[in-house]
Each structure stands twice: as structure tokens, then as C-alpha cells.
N, C-alpha and C positions, 0 to 999 in steps of 0.2 A: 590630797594635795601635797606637795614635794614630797612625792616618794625618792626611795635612798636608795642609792646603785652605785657598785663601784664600775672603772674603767676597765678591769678585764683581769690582771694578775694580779696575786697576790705572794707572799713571800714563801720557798719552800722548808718545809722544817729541816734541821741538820740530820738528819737522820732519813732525808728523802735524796737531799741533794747539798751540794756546797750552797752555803749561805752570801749573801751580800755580791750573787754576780747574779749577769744577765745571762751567762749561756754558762750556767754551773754541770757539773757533770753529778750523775747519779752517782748512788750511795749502794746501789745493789743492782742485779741482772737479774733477768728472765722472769719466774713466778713471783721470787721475793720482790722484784722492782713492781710490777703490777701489782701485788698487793699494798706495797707502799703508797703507790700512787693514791689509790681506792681512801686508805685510813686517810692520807693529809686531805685528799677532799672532803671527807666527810668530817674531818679536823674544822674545818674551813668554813664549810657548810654553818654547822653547830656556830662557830666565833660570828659569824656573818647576822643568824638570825640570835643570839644572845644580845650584839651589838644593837639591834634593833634597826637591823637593815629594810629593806622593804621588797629589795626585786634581787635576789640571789644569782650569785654566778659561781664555776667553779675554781676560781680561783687562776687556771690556767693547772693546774698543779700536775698534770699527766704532760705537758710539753717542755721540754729545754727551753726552747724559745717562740715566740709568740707564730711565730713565720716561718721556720721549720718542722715547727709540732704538724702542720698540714703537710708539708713537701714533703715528707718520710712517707706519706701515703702516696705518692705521686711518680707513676712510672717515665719514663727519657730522662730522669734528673738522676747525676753522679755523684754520689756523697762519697766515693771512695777518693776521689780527686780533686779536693777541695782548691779551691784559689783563693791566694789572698785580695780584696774586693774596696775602694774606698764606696761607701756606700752614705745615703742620704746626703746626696754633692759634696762625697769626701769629706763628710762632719767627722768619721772614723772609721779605721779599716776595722773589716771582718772576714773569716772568712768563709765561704759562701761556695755553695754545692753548683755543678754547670750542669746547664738544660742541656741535653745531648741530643733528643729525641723529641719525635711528639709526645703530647704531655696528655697521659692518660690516667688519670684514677684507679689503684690496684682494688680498690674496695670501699667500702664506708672508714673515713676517718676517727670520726668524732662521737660514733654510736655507745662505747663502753663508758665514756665520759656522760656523755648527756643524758642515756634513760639512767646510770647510778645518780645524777643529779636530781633529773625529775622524782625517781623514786623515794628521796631521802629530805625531800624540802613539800611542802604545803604551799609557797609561798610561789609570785611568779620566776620565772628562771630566766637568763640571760646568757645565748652563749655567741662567745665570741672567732670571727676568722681576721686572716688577714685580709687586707683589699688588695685587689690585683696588680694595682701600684705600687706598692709599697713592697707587693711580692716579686716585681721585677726590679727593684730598687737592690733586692738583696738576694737575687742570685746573678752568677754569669751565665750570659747565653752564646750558647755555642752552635746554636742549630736555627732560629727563624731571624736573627739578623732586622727584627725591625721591633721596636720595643711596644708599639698598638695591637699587633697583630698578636707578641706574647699575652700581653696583660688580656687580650681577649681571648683568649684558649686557657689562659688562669680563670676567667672568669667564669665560662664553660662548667668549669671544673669546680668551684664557689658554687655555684647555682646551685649543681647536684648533690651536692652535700648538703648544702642549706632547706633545701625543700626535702632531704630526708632527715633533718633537724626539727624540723615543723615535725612533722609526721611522730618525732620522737616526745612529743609535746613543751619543744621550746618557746615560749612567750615572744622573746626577740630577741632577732639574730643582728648582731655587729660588728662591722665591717670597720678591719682598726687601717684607716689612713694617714700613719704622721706624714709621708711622702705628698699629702696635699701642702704642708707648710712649706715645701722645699724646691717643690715643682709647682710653682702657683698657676701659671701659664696652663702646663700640658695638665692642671691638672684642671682647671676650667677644661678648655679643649675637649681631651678625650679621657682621663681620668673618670667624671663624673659617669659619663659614656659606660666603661667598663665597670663602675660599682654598680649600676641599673642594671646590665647585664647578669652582674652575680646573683641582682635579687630577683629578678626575673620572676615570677609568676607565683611568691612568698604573698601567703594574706597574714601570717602572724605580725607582727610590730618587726620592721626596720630600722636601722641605726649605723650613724658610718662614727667613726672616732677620731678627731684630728689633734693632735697635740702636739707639743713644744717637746716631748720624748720622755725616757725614763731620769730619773734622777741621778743620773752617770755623771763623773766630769768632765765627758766630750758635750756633754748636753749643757752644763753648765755655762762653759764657756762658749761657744758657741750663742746662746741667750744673752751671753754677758757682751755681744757683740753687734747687735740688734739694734740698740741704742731705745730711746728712751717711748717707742710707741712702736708695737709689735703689728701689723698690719696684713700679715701675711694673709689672715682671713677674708680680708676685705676682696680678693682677687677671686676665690671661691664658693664664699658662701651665696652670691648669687644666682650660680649653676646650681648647686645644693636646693635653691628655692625652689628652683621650676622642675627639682627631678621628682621621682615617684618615693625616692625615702625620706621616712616620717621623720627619725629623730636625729639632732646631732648634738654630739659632745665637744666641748672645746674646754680651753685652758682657763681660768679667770683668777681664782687666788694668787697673791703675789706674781701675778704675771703683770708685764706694758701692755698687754691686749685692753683696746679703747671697748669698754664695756658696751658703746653703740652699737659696733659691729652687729651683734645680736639681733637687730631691727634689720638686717638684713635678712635674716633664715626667715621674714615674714610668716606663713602660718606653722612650720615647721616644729613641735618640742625639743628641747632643748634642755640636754644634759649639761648642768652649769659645773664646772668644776672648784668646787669650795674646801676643799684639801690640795694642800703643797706638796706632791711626791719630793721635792729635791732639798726639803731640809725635815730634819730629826725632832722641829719643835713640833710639837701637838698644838694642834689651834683648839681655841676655847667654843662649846659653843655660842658667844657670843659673837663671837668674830665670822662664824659659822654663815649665824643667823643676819650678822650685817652685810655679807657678800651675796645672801639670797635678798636679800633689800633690794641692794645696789642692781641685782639685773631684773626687780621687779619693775625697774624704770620701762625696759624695753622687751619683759617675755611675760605675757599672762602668768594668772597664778596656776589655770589648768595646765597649763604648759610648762611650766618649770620642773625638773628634775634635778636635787643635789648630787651632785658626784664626784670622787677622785679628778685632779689635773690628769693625772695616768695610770698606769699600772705604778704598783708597787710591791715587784717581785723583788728589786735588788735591797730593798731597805728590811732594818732590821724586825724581824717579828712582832714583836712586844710594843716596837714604835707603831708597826701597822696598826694592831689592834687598838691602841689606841685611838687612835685615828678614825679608826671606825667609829669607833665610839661617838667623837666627837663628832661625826657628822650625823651623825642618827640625830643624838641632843642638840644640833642646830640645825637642824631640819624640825623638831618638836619647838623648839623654841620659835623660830619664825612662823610654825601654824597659828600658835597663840599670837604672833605680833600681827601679823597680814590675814588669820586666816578668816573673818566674816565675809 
């Protein structure tokens, strides 16, 4: 009962990569940057199950950025010719590699990553992609001109890596969607559409991730503008209900998301998020253990999962691990409060 997961990143050490950004640049090239990658996972690994985590990931620690770390595998896309891009409905610009071509897979992505993970933990493993929304959100397309038609040839692309994810013995695979907060519409519509696609034909555990973003201050504000009841979920999680993935993650600590919302995912699990990525305090686990209360109104106990609001690649190390911490001990402390 509430096992512990986080949302996907975690912070890269100084010595892998620049500290305290979203798309930080490497600290070394060719062998020495692979093997670096290799130690902060297994860096990570180690702090993850010390913390008293429960379902491991690897941190993200082999990718730049959560949505790139995949497209570097991905042949028609130009990374030599970057454009500058307002992305997530111009919440901020970035800039962003263009589809030129059909979009084909040069090889396995995520295999050096995932069997080093399976091999180096006991515990279940979690890895994460992006969702095909969220992957047309943040490149420009230069070659199919309709943005359904891309996110389903991304999705194409998701599938077959994902089921050789599985095969690598990944527990469950998650599909990160903040672009459902942003696109609530198309992402009812055909969003939901294209993350089915990507899971296509997966028996291990399913999971899509939708959050309010990283702890940046285009995120910040932007929330700071939302006003006083976040609702974005409510236009989504209804599609979510009827589709074929099992689990979903959302924002709840210190977020306006109305904690009902959640009675909407009906039989659905549900990754609650009971850590703040966008502030440096450490929550208690008391406070921990009072945010799993609060959505025991509306998510069974079999069903509840503690987890991160998001990643927390950009925040400081030391604050993360923290962090972990505390949600492990309010996750143990709400067993004892709810758990007969």
C-alpha cells in the first residue's frame, strides 16, 4: 500500500552535467560522458532505494532533456538547424530540432539505460518516455504539416521502443504528458488517441504523467496566473478513464488542482503527487502523510501511489534527496494512519 515513485528526473551531479538547468550541457564527451552517465545512475539508484523509495527509476541522468534524450535516436529530425520555438502555448521559448523527414528509429534508444537499471536494483523499475504530444509541442515540423498525423508517427515510434522496454524487464513504462494541461481540447480529442497508440500491445503497467511542469520560473508564473482553482484536469481525465492506461500522475501538493478531480480517473491508479518540485522547502513527513489523507477521500488505498508534482532535474541535489526522503517517511507514516 502507497508505494513510492518518483515523477521521472532527478538532478544531475556537477561533475555529469551543469547544475540547476533544464537542458544543461555535459561535463565530458564520448567514453568518459558514458561512463559518467552509468556512475550518476547508479548514484541515484543507491540514494532512491537508501531513501526508502519503493518502484525505482533512473533518474533520467543519460538525457539532456526529458524529450530530446528520445529524438537524438530519431531519424528525418535536424538537430543541426535548431529554431528558435515558443513551446507549451508560448509559456517559453526553446529551441527545438525540425522534423525534415519521415520519422524513423535509427535503433534501440533506451536499452544501455534500462537493462543497467534492471541489473543494479531488486526493486520494481519505472522508465520513462515522452508522450507524442508533448513531443510535437517541442519540435518544429517542417515535413507532415498536420500535427495528428506527427504525434501518430511519434507514437509509432513510442510503441517500439516501449515493448522493447518490457522485454528489457521494465515494470512500467510512462508516458510524460504536461502538453495535456495546455491543450485540454486536442488533448481529449486525439492526444489520448496517440498515447494508446504508443502503448499499444504493452502488458507490463502503463502510466501517462500530466503536470503543471518543472520548477522553472516560466512555470512559476505562468501557475501564478491560473488563479485560484486549477482545472485543467477536469477536461481530460475523463478520456484517460475510458482509455486502456492504467496509471496516472498528477500535481496535488501546494497546487489549486480541486483534489475531486481524482474521482474522475474512476478505476484508474493514481500517482498522487505529495512533493513540491518549485520550492527548496522539504515538506515533513507529516504533511506528506496529510496530502495522502486528503486524496484518500476520492482514490482507494489499493490505488494510491505517493509521488513527486514532477521531475526534479533543475533543483538542487541535496534539496532533492531530501525530498525523497520525505516522501518515503510519509508514505510509512500514512501506512500506520489508514493502513488496516
Amino acid at each position: 500500500m502507497f508505494d513510492t515513485t518518483i515523477a521521472g528526473s532527478l538532478p544531475k551531479p556537477a561533475w555529469l552535467a551543469e547544475t540547476n538547468k533544464l537542458w544543461p550541457q555535459w561535463q565530458a564527451q564520448g567514453a568518459a560522458l558514458t561512463q559518467a552517465k552509468k556512475d550518476a545512475t547508479l548514484l541515484w539508484i543507491k540514494e532512491q532505494e537508501d531513501a526508502g523509495l519503493d518502484i525505482i527509476g533512473d533518474g533520467e541522468q543519460s538525457r539532456q532533456h526529458f524529450v530530446h534524450g528520445f529524438l537524438e535516436q530519431v531519424e528525418g529530425i535536424d538537430f543541426e538547424h535548431k529554431v528558435k520555438m515558443g513551446i507549451r502555448d508560448n509559456r517559453y521559448d526553446a529551441m527545438v530540432p525540425q522534423v525534415v523527414a519521415p520519422l524513423r528509429l535509427k535503433g534501440r534508444v533506451h536499452a544501455l539505460e534500462a537493462q543497467f537499471l534492471r541489473a543494479h536494483t531488486k526493486k520494481k523499475i519505472k522508465f520513462t518516455l515522452p508522450g507524442p504530444m508533448t513531443i510535437v509541442d517541442t519540435v518544429a515540423d517542417r515535413h507532415y504539416g498536420d500535427k495528428v498525423k506527427m504525434a501518430m508517427a511519434f507514437a509509432e515510434l513510442l510503441n517500439q521502443e516501449a515493448l522493447a522496454l518490457q522485454a528489457d524487464g521494465v515494470d512500467i513504462i510512462q508516458f510524460d504528458e504536461p502538453a495535456f494541461n495546455v491543450y485540454m481540447k486536442e488533448a481529449a480529442d486525439w492526444g489520448v488517441k496517440a498515447l494508446e497508440r504508443a502503448a499499444q500491445g504493452l502488458t507490463c503497467t502503463t502510466a501517462v504523467h500530466i503536470c503543471y511542469g518543472y520548477g522553472i520560473q516560466a512555470n512559476v508564473d505562468w501557475k501564478n496566473n491560473l488563479g485560484q482553482e486549477w482545472r485543467q484536469y477536469e477536461l481530460v481525465f475523463p478520456a484517460l478513464a475510458k482509455s486502456s492506461i492504467q496509471q496516472v500522475s498528477l500535481e496535488c501538493y501546494h497546487s489549486h488542482v480541486p483534489p475531486d478531480l481524482m474521482k474522475l480517473l474512476a478505476d484508474k491508479d493514481v500517482m498522487v503527487g505529495v512533493i513540491d518540485v518549485a520550492s527548496d522547502e522539504v515538506e515533513t513527513a507529516e504533511q506528506v502523510a496529510d496530502t495522502i489523507g486528503k486524496a484518500l477521500q476520492f482514490v482507494p488505498k489499493n490505488r494510491l501511489f505517493p509521488c513527486t508534482n514532477c521531475g526534479l532535474a533543475p533543483m538542487d541535489r541535496d534539496v532533492a534527496l531530501k525530498k525523497l526522503k520525505a516522501l518515503a517517511q510519509g508514505a510509512a507514516l500514512a501506512r500506520q494512519r489508514y493502513g488496516s
